[in-house]
Backbone as CSV, one residue per row, in Angstrom:
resi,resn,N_x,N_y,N_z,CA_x,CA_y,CA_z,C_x,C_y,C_z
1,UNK,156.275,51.171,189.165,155.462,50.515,190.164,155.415,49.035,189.846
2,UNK,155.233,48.585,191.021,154.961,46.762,190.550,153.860,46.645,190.522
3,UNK,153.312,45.489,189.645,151.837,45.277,189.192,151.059,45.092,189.950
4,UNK,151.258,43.937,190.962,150.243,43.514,191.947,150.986,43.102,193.146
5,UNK,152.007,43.218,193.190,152.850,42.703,194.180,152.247,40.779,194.518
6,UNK,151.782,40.469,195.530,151.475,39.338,195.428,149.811,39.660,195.745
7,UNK,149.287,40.840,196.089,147.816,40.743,196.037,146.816,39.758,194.692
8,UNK,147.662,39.715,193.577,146.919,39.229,192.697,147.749,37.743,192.954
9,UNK,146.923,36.638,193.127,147.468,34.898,192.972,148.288,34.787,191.949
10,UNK,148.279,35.056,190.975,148.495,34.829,189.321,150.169,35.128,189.237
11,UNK,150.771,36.034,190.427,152.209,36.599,190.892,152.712,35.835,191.295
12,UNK,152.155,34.773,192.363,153.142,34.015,192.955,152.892,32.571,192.101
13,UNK,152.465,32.380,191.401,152.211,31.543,190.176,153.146,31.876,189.325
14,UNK,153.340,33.003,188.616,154.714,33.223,187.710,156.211,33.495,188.429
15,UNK,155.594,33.791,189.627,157.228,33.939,190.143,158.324,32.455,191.072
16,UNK,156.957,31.359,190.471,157.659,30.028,191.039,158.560,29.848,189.659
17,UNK,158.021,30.157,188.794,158.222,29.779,187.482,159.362,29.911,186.948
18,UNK,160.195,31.428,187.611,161.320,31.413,186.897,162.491,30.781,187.665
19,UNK,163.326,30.754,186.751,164.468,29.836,187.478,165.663,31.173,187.567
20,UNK,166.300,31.258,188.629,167.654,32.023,189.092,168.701,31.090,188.272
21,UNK,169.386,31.324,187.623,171.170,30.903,187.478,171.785,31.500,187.935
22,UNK,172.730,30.857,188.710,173.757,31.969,188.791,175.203,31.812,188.237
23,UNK,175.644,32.840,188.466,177.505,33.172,187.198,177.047,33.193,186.008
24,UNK,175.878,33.201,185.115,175.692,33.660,183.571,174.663,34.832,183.482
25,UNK,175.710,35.028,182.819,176.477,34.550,181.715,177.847,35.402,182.123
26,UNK,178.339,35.390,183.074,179.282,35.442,183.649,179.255,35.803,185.111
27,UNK,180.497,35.431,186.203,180.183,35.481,187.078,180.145,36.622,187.908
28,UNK,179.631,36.470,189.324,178.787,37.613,190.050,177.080,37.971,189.379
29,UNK,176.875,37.661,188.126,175.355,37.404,187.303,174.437,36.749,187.948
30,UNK,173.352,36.846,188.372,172.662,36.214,188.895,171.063,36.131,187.787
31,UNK,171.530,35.477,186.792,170.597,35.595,185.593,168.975,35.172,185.836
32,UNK,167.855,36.192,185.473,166.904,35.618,185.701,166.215,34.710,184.609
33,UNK,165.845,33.180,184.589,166.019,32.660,183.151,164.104,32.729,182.797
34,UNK,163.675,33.167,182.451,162.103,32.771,182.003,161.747,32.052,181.515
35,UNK,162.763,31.306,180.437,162.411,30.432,179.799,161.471,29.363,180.070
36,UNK,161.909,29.366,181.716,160.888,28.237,182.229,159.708,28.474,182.681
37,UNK,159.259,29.566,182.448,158.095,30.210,182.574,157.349,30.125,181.498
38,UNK,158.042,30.053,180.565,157.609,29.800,179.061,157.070,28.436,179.019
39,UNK,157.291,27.427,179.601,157.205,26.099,179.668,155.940,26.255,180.662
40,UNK,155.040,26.630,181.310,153.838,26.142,181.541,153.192,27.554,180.549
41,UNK,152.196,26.512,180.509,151.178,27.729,179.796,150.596,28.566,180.701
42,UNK,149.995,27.888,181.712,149.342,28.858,182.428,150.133,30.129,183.038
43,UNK,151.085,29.906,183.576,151.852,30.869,183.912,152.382,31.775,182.956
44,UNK,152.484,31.732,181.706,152.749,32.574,180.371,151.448,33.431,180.320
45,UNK,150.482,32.826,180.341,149.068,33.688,180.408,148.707,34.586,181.029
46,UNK,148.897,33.999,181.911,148.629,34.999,182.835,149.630,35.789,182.976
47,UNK,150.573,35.846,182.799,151.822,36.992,182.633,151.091,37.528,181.605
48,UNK,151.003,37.667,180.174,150.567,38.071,178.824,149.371,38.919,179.898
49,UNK,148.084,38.021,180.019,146.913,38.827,180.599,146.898,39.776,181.915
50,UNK,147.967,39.682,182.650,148.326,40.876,183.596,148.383,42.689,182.496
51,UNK,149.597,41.753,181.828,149.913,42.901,181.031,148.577,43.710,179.836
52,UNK,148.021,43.052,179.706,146.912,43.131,178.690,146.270,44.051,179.325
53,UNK,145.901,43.428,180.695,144.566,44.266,181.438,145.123,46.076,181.883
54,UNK,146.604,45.866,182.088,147.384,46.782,182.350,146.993,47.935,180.730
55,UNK,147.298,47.588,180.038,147.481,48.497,178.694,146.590,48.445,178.058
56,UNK,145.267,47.728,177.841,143.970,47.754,177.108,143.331,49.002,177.244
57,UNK,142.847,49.884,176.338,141.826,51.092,176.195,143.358,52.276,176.966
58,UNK,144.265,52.196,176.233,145.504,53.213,176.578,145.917,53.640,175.604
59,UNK,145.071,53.171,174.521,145.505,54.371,173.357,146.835,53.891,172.456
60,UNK,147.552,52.775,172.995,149.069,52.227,172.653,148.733,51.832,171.390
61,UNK,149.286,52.999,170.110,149.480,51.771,168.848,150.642,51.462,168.762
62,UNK,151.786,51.443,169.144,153.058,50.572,168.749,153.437,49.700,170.293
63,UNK,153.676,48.859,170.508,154.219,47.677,170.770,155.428,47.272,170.612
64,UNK,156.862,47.961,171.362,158.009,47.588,170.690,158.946,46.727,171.600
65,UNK,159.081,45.964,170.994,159.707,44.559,171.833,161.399,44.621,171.287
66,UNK,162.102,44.560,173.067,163.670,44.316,172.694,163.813,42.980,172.382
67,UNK,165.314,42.527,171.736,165.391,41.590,171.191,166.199,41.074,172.431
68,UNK,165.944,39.869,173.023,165.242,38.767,172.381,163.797,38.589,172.748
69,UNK,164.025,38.434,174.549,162.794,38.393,175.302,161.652,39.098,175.263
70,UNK,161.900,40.517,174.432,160.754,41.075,174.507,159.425,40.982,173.288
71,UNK,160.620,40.027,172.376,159.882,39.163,171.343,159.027,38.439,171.810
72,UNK,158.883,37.368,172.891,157.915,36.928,173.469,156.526,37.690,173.888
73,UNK,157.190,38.435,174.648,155.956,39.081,175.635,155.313,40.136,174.511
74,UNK,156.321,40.791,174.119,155.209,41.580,173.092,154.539,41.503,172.041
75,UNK,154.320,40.718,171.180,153.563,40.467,170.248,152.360,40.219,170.601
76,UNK,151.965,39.290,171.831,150.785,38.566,172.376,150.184,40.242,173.138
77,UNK,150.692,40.529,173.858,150.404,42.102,174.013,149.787,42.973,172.778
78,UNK,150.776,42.942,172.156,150.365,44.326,170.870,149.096,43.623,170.124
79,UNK,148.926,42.041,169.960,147.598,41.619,169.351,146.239,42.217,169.950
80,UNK,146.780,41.628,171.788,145.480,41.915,172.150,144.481,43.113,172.489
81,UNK,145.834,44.039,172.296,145.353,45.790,172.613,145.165,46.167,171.423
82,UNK,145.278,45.531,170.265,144.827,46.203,168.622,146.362,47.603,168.547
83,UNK,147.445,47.045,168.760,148.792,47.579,168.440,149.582,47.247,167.506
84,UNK,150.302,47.843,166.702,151.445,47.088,166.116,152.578,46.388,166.940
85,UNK,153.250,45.518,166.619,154.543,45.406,167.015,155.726,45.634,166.099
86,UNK,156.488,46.310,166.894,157.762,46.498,165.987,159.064,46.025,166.665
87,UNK,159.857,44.954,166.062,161.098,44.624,166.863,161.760,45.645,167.071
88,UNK,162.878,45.553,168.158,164.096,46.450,168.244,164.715,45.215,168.392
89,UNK,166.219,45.656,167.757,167.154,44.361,167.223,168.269,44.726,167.531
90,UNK,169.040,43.539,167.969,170.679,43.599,167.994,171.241,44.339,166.313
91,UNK,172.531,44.545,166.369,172.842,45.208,165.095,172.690,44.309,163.825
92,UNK,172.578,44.466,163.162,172.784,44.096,161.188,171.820,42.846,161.514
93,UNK,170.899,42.756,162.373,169.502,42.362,161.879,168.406,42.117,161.346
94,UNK,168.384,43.520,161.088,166.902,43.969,159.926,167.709,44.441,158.708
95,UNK,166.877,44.325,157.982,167.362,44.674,155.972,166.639,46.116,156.418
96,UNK,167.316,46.500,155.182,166.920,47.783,154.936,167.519,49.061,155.978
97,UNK,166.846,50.303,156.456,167.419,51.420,156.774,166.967,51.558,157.750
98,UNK,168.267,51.513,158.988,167.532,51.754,160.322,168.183,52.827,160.740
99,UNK,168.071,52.874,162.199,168.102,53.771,163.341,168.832,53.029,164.218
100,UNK,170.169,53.689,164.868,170.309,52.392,165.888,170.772,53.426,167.389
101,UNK,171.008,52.930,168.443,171.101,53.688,169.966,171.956,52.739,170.528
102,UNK,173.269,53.082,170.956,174.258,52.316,171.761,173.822,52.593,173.259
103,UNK,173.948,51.643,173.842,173.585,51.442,175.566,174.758,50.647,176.534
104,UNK,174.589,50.636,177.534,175.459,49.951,178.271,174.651,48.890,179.068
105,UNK,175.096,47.603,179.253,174.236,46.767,180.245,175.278,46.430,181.718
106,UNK,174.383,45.647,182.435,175.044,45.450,183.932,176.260,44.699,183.608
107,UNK,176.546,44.035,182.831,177.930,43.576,182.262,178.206,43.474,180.554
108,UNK,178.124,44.787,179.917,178.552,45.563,178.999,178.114,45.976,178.392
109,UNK,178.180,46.071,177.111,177.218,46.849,175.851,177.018,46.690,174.784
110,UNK,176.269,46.982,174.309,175.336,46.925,173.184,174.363,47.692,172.320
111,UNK,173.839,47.653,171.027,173.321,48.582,170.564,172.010,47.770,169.952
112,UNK,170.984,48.942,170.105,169.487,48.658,169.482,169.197,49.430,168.195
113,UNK,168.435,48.395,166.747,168.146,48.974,165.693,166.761,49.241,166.053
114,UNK,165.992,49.456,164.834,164.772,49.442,164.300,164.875,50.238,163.219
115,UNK,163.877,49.666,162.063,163.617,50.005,160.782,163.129,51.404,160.859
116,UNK,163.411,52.523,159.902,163.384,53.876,159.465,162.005,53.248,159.321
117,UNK,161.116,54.405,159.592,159.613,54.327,159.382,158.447,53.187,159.712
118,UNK,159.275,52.772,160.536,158.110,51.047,161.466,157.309,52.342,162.523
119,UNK,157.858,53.338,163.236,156.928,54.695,163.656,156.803,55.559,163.518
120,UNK,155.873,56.384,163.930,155.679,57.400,162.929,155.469,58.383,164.249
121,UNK,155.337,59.765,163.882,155.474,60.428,164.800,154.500,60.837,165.615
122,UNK,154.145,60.848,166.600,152.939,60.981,167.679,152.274,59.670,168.185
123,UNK,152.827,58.539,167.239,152.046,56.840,168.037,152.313,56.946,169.556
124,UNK,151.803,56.481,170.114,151.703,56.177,171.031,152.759,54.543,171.685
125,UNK,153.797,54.913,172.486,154.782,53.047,172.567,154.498,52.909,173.699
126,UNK,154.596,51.714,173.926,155.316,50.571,174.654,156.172,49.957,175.084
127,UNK,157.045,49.947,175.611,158.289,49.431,175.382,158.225,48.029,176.521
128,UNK,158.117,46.615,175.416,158.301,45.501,176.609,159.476,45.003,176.399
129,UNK,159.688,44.434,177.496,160.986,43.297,177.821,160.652,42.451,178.699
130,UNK,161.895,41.334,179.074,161.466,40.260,180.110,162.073,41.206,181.189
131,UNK,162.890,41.794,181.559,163.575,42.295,182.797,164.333,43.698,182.717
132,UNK,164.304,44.464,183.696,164.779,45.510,183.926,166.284,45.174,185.251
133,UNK,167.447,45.631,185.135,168.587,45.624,185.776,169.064,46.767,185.584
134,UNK,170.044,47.792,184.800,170.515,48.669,185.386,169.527,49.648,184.779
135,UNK,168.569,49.452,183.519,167.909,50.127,182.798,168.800,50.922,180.963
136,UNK,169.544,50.511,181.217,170.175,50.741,179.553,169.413,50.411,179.030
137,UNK,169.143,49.316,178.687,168.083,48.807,177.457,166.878,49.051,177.162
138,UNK,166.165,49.735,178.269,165.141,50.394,178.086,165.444,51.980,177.610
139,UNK,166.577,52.219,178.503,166.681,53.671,177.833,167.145,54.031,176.115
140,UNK,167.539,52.881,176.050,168.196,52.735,174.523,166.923,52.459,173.855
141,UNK,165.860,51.661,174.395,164.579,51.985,173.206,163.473,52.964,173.263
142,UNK,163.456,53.606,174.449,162.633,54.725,174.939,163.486,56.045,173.779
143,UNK,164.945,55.969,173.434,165.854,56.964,172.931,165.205,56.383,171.490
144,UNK,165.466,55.459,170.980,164.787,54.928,169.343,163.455,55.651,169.294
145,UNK,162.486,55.511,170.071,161.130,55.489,170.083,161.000,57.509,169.292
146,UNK,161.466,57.922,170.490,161.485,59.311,171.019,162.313,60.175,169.803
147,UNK,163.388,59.704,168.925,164.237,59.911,168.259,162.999,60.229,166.904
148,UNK,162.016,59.853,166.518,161.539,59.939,165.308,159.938,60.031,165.813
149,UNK,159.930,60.454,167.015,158.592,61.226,167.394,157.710,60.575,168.332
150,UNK,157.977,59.482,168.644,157.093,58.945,169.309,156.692,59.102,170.733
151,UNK,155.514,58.883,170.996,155.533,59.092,172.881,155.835,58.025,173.504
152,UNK,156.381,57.559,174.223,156.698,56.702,175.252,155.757,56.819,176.151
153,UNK,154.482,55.705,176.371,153.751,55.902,176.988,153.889,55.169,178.460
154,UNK,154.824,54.004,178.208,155.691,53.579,179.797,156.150,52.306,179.324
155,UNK,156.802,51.661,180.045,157.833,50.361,179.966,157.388,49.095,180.672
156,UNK,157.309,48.030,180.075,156.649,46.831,180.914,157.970,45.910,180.613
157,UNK,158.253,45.324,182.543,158.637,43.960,182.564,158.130,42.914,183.078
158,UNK,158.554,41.906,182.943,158.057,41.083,183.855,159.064,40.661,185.382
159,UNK,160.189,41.001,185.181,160.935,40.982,186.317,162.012,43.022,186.475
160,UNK,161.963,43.123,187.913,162.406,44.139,187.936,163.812,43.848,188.923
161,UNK,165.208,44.320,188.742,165.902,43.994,189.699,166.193,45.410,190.572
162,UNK,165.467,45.693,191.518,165.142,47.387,191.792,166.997,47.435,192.422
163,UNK,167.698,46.893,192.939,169.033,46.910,193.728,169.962,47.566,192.397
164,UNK,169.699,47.406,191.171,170.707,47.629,190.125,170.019,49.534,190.329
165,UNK,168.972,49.623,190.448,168.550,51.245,190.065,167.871,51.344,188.745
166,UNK,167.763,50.667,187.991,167.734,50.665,186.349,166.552,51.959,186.672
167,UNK,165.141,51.708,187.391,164.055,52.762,187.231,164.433,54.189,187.442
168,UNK,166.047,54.398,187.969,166.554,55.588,188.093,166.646,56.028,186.846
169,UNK,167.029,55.289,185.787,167.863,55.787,184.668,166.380,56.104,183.862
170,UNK,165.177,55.750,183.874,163.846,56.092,183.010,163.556,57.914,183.111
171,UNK,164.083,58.038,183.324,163.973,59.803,183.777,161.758,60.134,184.033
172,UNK,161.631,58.948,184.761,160.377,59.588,185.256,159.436,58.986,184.432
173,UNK,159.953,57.908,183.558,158.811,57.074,182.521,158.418,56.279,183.607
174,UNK,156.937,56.063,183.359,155.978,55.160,184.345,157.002,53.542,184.054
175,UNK,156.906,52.895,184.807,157.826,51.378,184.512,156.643,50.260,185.448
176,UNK,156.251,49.293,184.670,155.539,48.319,185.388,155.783,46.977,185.119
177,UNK,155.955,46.617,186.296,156.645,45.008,186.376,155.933,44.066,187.103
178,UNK,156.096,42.803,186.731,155.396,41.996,187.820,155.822,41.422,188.811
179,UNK,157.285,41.474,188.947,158.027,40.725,190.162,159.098,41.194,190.190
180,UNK,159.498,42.032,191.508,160.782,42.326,192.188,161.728,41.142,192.745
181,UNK,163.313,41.112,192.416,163.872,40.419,192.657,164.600,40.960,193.533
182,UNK,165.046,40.642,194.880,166.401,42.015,195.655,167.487,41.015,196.003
């Protein structure tokens, strides 16, 4: 589901924010960049506090953020709901003994770690990112999460590209976003 569609102000406030590229990172890509969303504060906030109000008193102790973007959004999340955060990482990232899940993206593939024992079995996740497109990358950390016990309690983006299908590939995990792109 989308968060507020534009009923809440605070939507069309973050959705001036991001900038479209297009051809990257290669062409036919129509990349959504946040970065520049990152660049006002207010509009970061209120992205962060959408999500907050969304997941507060839900029981979520892990917080697991893909690498890169979901490094942003989730930490400020997992603080304010009293969660851990735990990265998920491109390969030979983290020291020590992981777990890793190969995925495919809208133009190719890739694989997600995380450290042996960052969860434990029955926590309660999260899974954030900046964007959803065909949905690999979520399914590749919903598969980490789930792999060593955890519940997947639903998936937060901040941009959804519903035309790729990605929410097809969640097999029925709740998915909440704040802005549809078509």
């Amino acid at each position: 589901m989308s968060a507020y569609k534009d009923e809440d102000p605070r939507i069309h406030g973050i959705r001036t924010k991001i900038r479209v590229v297009p051809n990257f990172p290669q062409p036919g890509i129509m990349f959504q960049d946040i970065t520049t969303l990152l660049l006002d504060p207010k509009a970061f906030k209120d992205t962060i506090d959408l999500f907050v109000e969304r997941f507060k008193g839900k029981n979520i102790s892990v917080v697991a953020g893909i690498e890169a973007r979901g490094f942003i959004f989730g930490p400020p999340i997992a603080l304010a709901i009293g969660a851990k955060f735990v990265p998920l990482r491109k390969p030979r990232k983290l020291p020590g003994e992981v777990i890793s899940e190969k995925y495919t993206l809208e133009y190719g593939s890739d694989c997600l770690e995380m450290h042996v024992g960052a969860v434990k079995p029955h926590e309660r996740a999260l899974v954030v990112d900046d964007l959803i497109a065909t949905g690999g990358t979520l399914c590749a950390a919903m598969n980490l999460l789930e792999r060593v016990g955890a519940e997947v309690i639903e998936c937060a983006c901040v941009i959804e590209l519903p035309d790729l299908k990605g929410r097809e590939r969640l097999n029925g995990k709740p998915l909440f976003v704040l802005i549809e792109y078509h």
